[in-house]
Backbone as CSV, one residue per row, in Angstrom:
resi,resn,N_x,N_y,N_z,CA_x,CA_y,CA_z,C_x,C_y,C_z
1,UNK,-11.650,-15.695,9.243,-12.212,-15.143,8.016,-11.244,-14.115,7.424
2,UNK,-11.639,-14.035,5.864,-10.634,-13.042,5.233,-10.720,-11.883,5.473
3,UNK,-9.780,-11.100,5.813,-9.868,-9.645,6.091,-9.443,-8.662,5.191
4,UNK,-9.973,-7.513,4.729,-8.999,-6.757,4.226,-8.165,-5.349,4.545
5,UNK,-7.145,-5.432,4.715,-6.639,-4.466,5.411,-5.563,-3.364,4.751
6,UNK,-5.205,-2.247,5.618,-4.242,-1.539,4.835,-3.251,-1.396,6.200
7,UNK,-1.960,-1.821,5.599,-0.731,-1.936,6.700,0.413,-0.607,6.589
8,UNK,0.875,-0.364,7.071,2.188,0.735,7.122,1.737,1.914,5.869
9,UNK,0.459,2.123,6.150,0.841,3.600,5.094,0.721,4.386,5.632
10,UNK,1.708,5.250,4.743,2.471,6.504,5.511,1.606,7.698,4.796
11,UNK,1.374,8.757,6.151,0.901,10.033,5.559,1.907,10.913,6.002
12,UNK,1.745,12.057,5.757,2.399,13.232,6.117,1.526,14.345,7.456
13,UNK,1.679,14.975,8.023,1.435,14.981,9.147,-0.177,16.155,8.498
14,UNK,0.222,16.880,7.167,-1.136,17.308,6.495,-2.012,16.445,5.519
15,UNK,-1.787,15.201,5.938,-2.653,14.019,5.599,-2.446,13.534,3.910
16,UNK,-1.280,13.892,3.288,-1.103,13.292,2.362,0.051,11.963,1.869
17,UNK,-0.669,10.943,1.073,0.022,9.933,1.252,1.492,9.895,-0.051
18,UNK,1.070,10.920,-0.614,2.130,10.785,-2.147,2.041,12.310,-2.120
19,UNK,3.699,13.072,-2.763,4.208,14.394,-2.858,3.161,14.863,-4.078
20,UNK,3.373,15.691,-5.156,2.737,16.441,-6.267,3.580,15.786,-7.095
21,UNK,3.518,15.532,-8.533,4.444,15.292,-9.825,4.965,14.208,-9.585
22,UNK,4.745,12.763,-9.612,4.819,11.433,-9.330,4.741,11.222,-10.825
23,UNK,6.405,11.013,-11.362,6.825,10.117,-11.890,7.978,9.187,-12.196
24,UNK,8.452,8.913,-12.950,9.840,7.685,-12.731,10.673,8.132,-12.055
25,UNK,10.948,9.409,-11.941,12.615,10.035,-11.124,11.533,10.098,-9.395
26,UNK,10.376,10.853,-9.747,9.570,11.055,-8.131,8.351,9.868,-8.013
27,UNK,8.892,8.587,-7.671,7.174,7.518,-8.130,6.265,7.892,-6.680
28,UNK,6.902,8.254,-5.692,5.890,8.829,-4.395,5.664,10.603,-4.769
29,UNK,5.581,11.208,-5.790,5.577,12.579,-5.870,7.251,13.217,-5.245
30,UNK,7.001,14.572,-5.088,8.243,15.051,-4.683,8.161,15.204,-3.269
31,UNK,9.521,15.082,-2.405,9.221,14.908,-1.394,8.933,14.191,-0.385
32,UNK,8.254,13.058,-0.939,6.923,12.018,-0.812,8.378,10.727,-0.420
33,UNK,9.211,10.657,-0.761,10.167,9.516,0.025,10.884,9.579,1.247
34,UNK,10.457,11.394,1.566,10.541,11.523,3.154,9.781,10.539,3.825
35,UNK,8.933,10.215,3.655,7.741,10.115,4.548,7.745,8.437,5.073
36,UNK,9.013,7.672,4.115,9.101,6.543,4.648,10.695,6.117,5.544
37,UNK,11.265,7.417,6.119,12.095,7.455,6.993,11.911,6.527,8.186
38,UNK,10.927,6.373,8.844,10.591,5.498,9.769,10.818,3.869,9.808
39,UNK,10.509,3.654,8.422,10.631,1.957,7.870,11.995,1.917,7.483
40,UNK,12.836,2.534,6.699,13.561,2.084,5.858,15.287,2.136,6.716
41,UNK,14.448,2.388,8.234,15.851,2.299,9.006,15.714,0.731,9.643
42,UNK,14.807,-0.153,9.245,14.431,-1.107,10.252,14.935,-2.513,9.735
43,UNK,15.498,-3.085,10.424,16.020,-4.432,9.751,15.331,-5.532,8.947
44,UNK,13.526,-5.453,8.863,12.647,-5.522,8.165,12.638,-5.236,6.388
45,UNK,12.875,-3.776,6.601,13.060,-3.217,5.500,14.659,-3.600,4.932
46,UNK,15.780,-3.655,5.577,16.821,-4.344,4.999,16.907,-5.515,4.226
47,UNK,16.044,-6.340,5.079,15.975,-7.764,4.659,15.020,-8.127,3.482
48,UNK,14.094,-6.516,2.533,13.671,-6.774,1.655,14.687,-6.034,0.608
49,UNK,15.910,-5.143,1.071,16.056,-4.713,0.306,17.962,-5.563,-0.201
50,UNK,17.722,-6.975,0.373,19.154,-7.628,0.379,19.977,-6.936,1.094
51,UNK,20.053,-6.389,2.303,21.150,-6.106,3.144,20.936,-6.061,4.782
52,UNK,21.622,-6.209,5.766,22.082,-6.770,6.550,21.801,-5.667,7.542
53,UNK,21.727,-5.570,8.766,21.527,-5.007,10.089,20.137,-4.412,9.820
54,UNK,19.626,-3.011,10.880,19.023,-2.323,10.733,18.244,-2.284,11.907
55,UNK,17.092,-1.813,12.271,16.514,-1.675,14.004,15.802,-2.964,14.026
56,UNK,15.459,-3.163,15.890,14.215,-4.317,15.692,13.672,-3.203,16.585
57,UNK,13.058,-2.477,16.385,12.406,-1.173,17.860,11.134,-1.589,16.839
58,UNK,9.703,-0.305,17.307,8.618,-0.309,17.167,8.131,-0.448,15.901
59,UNK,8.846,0.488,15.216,8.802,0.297,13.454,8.622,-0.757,13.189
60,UNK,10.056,-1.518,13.869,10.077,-2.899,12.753,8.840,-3.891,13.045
61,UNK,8.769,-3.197,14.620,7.024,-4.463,14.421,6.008,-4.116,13.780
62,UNK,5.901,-2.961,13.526,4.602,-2.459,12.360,5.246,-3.096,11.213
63,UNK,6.295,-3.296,10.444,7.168,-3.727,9.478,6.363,-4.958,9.209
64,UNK,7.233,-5.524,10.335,6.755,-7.255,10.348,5.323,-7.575,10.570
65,UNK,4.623,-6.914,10.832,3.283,-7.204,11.434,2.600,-6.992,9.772
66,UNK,2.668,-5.973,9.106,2.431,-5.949,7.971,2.625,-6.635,6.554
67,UNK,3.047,-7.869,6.857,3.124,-8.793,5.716,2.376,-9.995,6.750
68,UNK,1.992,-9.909,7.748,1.508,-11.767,8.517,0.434,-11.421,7.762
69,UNK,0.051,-13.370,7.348,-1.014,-13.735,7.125,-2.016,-12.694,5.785
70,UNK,-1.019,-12.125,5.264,-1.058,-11.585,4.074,-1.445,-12.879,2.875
71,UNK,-2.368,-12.968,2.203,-2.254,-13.975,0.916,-2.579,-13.389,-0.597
72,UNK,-2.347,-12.223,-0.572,-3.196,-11.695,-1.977,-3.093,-9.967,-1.474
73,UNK,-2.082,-9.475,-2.602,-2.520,-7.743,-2.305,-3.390,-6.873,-3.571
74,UNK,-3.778,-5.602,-3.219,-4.564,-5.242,-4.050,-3.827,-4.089,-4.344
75,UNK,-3.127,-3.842,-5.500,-2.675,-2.108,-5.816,-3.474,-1.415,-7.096
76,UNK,-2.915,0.053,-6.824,-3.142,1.102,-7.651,-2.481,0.963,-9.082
77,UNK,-2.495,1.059,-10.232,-2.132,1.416,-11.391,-0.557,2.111,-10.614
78,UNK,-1.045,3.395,-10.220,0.383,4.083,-10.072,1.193,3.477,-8.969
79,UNK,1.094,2.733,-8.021,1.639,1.603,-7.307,2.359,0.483,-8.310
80,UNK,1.812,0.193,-9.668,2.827,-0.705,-9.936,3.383,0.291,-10.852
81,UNK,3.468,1.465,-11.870,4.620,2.106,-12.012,3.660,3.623,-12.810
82,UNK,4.798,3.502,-13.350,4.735,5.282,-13.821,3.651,5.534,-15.452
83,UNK,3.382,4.569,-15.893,2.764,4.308,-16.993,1.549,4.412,-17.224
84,UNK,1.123,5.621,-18.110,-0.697,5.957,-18.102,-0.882,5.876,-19.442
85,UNK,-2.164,5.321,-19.520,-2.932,4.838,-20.356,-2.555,3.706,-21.456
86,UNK,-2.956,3.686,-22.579,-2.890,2.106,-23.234,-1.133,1.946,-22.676
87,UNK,-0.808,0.594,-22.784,-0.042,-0.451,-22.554,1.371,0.228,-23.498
88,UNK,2.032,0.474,-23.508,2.858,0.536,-25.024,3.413,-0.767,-25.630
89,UNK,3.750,-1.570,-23.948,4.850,-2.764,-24.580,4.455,-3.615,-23.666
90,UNK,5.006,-4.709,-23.426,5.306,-5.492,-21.889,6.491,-5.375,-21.053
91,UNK,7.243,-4.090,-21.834,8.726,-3.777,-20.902,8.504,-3.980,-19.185
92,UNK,7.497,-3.042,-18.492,7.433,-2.492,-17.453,7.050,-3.644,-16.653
93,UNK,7.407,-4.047,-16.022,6.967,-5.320,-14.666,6.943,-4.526,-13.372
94,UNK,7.456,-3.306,-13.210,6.744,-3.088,-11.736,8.209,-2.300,-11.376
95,UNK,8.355,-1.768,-10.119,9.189,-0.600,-9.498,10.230,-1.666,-8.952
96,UNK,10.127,-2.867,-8.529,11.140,-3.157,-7.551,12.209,-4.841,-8.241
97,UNK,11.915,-4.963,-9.753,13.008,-5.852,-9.880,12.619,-7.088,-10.479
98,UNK,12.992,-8.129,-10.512,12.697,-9.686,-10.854,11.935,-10.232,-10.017
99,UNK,12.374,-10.082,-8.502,11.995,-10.752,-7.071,10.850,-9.456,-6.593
100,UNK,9.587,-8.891,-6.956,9.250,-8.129,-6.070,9.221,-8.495,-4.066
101,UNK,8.575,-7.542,-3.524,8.826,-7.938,-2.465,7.433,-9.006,-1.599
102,UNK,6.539,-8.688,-2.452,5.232,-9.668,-2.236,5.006,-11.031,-2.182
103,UNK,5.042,-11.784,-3.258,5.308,-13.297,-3.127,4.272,-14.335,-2.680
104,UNK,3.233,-12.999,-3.143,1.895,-13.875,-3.125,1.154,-12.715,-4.716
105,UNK,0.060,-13.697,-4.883,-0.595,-13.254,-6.196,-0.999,-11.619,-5.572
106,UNK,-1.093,-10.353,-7.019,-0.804,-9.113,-6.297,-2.208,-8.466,-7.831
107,UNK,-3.074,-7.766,-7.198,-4.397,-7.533,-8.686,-3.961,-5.913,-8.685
108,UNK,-3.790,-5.835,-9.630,-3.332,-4.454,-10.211,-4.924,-4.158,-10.308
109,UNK,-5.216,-2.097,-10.194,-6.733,-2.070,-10.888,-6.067,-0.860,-12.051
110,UNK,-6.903,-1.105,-13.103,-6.117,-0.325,-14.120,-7.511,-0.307,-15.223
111,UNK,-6.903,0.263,-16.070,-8.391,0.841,-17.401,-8.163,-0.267,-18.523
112,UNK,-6.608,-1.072,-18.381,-6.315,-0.757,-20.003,-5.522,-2.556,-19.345
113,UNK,-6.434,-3.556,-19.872,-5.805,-4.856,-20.145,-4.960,-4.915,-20.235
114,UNK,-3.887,-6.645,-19.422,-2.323,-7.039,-19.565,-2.701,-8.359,-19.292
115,UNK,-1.725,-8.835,-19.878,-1.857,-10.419,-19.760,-1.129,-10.688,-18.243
116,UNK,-0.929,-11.217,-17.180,-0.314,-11.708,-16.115,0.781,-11.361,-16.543
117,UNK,1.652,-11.185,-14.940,2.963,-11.268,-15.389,3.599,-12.426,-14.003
118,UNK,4.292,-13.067,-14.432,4.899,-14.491,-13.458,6.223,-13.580,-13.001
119,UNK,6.348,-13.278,-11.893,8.127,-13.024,-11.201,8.245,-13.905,-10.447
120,UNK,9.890,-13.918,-10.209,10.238,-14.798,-8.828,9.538,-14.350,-7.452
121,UNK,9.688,-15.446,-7.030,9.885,-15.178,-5.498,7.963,-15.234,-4.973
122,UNK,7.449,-15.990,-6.010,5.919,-16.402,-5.496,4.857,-15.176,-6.214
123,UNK,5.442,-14.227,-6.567,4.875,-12.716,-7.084,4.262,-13.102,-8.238
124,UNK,2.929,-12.975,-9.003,2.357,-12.537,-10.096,1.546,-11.396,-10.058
125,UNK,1.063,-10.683,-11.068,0.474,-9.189,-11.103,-0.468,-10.208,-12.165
126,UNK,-1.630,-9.656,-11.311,-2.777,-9.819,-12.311,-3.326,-8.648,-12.408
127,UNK,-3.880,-8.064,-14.243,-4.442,-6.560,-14.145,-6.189,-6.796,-13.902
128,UNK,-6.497,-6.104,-13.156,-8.167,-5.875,-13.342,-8.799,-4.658,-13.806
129,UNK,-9.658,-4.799,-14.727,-10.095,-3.843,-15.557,-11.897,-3.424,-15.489
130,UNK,-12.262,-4.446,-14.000,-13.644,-4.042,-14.035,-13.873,-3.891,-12.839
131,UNK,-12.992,-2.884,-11.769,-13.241,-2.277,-10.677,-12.740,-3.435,-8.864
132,UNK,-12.909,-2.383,-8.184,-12.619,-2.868,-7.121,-13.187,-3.896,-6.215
133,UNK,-14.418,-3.876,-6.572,-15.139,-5.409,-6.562,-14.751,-6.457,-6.462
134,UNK,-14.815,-6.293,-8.178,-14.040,-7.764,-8.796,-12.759,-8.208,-8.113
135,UNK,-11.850,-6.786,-8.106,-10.345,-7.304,-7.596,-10.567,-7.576,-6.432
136,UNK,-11.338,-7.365,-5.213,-11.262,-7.899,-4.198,-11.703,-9.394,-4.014
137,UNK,-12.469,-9.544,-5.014,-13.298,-10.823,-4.896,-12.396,-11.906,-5.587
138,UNK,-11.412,-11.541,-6.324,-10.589,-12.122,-6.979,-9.154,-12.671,-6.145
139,UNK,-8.830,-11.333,-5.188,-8.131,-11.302,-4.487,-7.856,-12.073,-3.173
140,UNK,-9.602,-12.346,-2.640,-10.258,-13.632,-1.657,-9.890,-14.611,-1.868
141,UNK,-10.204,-14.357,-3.400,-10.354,-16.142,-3.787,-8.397,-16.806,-3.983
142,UNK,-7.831,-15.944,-4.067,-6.091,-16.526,-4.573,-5.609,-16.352,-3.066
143,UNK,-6.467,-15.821,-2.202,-5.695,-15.643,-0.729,-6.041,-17.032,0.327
144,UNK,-7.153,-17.987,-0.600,-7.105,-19.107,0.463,-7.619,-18.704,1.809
145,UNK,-8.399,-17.729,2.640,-8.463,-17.734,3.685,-7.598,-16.826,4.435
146,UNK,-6.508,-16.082,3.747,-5.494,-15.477,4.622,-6.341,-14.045,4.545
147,UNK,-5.597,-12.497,5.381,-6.078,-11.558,4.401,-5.292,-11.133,3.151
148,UNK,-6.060,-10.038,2.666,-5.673,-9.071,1.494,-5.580,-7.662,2.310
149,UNK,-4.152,-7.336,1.735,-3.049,-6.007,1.672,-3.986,-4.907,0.627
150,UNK,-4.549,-4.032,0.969,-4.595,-3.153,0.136,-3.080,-2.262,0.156
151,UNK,-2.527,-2.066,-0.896,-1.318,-1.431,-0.636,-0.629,-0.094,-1.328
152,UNK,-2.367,0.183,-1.533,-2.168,1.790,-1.827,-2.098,1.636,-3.957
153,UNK,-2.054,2.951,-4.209,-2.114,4.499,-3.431,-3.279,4.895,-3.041
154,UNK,-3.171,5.936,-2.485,-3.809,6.633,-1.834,-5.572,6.577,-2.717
155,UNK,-5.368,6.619,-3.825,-7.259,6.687,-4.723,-7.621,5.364,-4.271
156,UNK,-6.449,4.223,-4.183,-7.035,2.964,-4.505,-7.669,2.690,-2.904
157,UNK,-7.288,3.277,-1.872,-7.449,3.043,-0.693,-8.358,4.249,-0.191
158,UNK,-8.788,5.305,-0.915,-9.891,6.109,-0.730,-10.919,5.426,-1.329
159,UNK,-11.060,4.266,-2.244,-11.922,3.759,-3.029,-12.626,2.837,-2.501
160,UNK,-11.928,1.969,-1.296,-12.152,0.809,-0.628,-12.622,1.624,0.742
161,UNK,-12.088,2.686,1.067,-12.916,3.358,2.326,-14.000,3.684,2.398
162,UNK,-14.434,4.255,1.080,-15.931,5.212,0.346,-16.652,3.928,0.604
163,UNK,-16.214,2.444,0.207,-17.370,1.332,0.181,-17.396,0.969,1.915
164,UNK,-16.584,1.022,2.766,-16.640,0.528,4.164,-16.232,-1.031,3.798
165,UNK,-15.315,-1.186,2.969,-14.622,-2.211,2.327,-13.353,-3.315,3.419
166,UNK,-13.253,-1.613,3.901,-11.485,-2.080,4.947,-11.814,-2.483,6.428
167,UNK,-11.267,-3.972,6.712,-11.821,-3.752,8.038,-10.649,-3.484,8.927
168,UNK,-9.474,-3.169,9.024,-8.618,-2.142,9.724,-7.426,-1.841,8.366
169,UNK,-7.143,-0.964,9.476,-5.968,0.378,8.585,-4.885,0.564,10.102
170,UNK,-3.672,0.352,9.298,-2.626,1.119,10.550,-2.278,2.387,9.526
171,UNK,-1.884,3.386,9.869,-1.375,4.519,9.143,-0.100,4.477,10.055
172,UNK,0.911,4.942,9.221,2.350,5.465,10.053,2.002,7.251,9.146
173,UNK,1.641,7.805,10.435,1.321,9.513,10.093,3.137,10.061,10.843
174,UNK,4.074,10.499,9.677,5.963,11.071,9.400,5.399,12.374,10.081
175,UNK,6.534,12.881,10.567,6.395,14.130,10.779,7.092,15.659,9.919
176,UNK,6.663,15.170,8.852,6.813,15.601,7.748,5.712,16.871,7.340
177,UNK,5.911,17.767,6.357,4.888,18.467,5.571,4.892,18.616,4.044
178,UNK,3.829,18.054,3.773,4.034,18.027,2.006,3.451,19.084,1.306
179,UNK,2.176,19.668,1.774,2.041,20.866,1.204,0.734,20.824,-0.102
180,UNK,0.682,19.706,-1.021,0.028,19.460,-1.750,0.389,17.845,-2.399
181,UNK,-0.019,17.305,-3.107,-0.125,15.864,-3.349,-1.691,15.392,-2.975
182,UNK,-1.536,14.237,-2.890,-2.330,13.216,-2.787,-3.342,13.037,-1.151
183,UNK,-4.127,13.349,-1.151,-4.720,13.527,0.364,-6.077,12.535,0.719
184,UNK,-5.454,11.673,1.738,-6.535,10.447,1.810,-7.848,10.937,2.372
185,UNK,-7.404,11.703,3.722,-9.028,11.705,3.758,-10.260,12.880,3.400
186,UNK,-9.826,13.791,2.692,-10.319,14.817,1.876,-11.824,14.368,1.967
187,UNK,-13.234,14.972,2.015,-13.969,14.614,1.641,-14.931,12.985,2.094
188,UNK,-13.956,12.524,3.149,-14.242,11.354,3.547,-14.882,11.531,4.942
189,UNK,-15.947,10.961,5.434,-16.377,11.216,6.917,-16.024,9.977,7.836
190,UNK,-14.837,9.827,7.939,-14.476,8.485,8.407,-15.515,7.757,9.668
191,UNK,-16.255,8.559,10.549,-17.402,8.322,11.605,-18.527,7.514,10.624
192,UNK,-19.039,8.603,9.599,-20.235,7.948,8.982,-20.331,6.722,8.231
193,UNK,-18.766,6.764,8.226,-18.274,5.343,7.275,-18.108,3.924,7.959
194,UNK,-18.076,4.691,9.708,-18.558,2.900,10.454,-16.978,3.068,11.228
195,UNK,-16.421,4.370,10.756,-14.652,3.860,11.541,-14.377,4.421,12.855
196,UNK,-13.168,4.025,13.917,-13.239,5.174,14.759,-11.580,4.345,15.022
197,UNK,-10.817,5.098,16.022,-9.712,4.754,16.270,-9.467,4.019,17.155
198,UNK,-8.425,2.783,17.272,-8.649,1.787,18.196,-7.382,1.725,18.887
199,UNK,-5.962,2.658,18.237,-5.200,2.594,18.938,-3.815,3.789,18.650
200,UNK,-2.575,3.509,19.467,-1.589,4.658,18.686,-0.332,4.270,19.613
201,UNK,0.550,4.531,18.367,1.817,4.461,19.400,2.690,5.159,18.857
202,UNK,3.553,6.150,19.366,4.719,7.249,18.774,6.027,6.351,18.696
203,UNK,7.022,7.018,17.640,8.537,6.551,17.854,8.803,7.975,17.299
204,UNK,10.164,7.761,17.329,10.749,9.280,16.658,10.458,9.502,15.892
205,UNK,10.371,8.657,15.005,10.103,8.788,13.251,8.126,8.692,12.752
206,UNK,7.555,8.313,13.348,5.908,7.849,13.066,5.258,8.249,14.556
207,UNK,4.059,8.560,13.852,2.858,8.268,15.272,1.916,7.223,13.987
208,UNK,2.039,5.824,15.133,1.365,4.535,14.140,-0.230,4.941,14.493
209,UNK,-1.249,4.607,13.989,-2.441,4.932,14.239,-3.092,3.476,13.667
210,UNK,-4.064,2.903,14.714,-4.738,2.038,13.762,-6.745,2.387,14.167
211,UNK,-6.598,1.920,12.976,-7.952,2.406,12.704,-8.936,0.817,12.533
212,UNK,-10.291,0.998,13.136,-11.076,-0.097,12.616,-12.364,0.244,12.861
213,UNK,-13.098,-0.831,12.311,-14.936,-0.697,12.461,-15.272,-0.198,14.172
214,UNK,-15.861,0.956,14.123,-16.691,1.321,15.210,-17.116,-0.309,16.028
């Protein structure tokens, strides 16, 4: 059965997932690209970013483990870029290029209508404009049976927690301090919400945490 899950997100060790002032020069806030030191040494992460070597240690299996059996992801408005409110143009396709790194159908949630957008490499962005519901239910249905990636940010994945939506979460918690930004579980009673912790493993760079239904 379809699952929906959240893979490799990174907090900061005072529980925030994005720095303060997130925009085109800072799209994780400031700061906030510390926090993916752990991944971006891993030969995983090379091989999305067109280049060659990099680790196969613990990381890279949270890396790799985080795209299996993926068929459909769900992002934030500010996950696909820096752009608030009405539309201006159709310039903007997203942070990472022609080829994003997804390559399966990907539901934007946003206020303000877009027609699809088709990239290489298997990737379309569909926008949804009538909540997290819909995009999940939308997201089921283009995933065939596989799961769905919630893949942040941080509101869009406080949004799906508040419903008891997610049925596991790995966090990679950096050993980092951000200070202010974006803070997932603020206000959240993760117990009353049905969750509890099912596992953990340290490397230099992350303590991985995964989380699932009590």
């Amino acid at each position: 059965m379809s699952e929906l899950r959240v893979n490799a997100f990174t907090l900061s060790l005072d529980g925030y997932g994005a720095g303060p002032d997130q925009d085109l020069t800072n799209p994780l806030g400031v700061g906030g690209e510390a926090l993916h030191k752990w991944m971006i040494g891993t030969r995983s992460f090379h091989q999305m970013v067109g280049k060659d070597g990099g680790t196969t240690d613990v990381d890279d299996s949270f890396t790799v483990r985080s795209f299996e059996n993926v068929g459909a992801w769900i992002l934030g408005r500010n996950m696909f870029g820096p752009v608030r409110g009405e539309w201006p143009d159709e310039s903007w396709k997203g942070w990472w290029g022609d080829n994003p790194p997804y390559h399966v159908p990907v539901f934007v949630l946003t206020h303000h209508a877009r027609d699809p957008i088709i990239m290489e490499g298997g990737t379309t962005f569909h926008f949804v404009t009538d909540g997290i519901h819909l995009a999940l239910e939308q997201a089921k249905a283009a995933a065939q049976g596989k799961d769905v990636r919630v893949g942040g940010g941080v509101s869009t994945v406080r949004q799906y927690l508040q419903g008891s939506l997610i049925d596991e979460m790995h966090l990679a918690i950096s050993p980092i301090l951000l200070g202010s930004g974006e803070h997932l579980f603020a206000g959240l009673d993760m117990l009353k919400l049905g969750y509890r912790c099912t596992g953990q493993v340290a490397t230099a760079d992350a303590t991985h945490v995964m989380i699932g239904r009590a």
